[in-house]
Residue, then its C-alpha position, 0 to 999 in steps of 0.5 A: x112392108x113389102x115392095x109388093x103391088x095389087x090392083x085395085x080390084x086386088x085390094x078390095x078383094x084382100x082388105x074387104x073394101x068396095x072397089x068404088x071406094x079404092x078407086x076414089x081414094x085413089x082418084x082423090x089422092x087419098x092414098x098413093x098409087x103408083x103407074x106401072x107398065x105400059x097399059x098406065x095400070x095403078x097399083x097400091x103397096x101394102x100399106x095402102x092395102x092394109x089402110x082399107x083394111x083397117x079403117x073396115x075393121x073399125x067400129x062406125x063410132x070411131x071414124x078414121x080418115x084413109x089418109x090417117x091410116x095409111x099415116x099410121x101404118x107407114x110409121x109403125x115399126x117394119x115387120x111389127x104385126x102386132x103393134x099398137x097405133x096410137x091416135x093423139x093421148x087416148x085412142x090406142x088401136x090393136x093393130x093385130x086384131x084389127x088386121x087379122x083378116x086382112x093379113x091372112x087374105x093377104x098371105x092367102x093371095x101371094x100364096x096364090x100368086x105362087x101356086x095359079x098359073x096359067x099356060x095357053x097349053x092347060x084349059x086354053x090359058x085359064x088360071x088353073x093350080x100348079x101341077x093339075x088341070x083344076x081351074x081357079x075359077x072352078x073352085x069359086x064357082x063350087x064355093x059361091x053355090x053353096x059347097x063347102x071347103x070340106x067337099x072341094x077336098x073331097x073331090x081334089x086330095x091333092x089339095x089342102x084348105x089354104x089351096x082352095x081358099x087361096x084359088x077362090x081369092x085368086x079367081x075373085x080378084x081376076x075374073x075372066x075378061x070380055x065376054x063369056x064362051x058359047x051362044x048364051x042366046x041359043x036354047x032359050x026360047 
């Protein structure tokens, strides 16, 4: 696993898990989580990422702690995406159908994390992709109102699928702070 850390908000847009409940996990000391930078900011490694993730991924019949998960997850061999856990003598998980999804989130997001940056010069500091003025937060806007990946396309050709999705995962998992621009209050009546 890699030495790379996500907030929780991070996590729970990559595993698919409620945000209370990572922070509960974490408040509990379910799951490790480290303090990091002088704002005392809590990250999760990897695992601790995927351990959501798999416990979703499970059927509500077959009930696994975080705990245990996270368990599991660290004692598979390194690099072993497509390995097997195995609970006590009859229990066998498909670690890699059980964690596609995550895992492809997760590629999706350090994708991201690559190609989104943002510089106070380009569309006053807002997360925009590498190289043009097309915001982060603009592509999620069109996805969540109904547009597809196709007609983002259409309209950006220099982009491909993974940007747009990796965008949309970027501006899910950091929203825009404080309040929104502009006098919402005005021109109502």
């Amino acid at each position: 696993m890699s030495a790379t850390t996500y907030s929780p908000q991070e996590a729970a847009a990559i595993s698919g898990a409620p945000l209370a409940a990572i922070q509960k996990a974490i408040t509990t000391r379910k799951i490790p989580a480290r303090v990091t930078g002088t704002a005392k900011r809590r990250q999760l490694d990897e695992t601790a990422l995927l351990a959501f993730a798999l416990v979703a991924a499970l059927p509500a019949a077959l009930r696994l702690s975080l705990g245990v998960a996270y368990q599991l997850l660290r004692r598979m061999p390194s690099g072993s995406d497509a390995g097997e856990l195995v609970i006590g003598e009859v229990v066998r998980i498909d670690a890699g159908k059980a964690l596609a999804a995550a895992r492809r989130r997760l590629a999706l997001y350090d994708r991201a994390r690559q190609i989104i940056v943002s510089n106070p010069a380009i569309m006053g500091g807002m997360p925009t992709i590498r190289g043009t003025r097309i915001t982060a937060q603009s592509i999620l806007g069109r996805l969540e109102s109904g547009d597809n990946v196709e007609s983002v396309l259409e309209d950006y050709p220099c982009l491909d699928r993974d940007a747009v999705e990796a965008a949309a995962l970027y501006a899910k998992t950091n929203p825009p702070r404080g309040r929104p621009g502009g006098k919402l209050w005005r021109g109502t009546s």
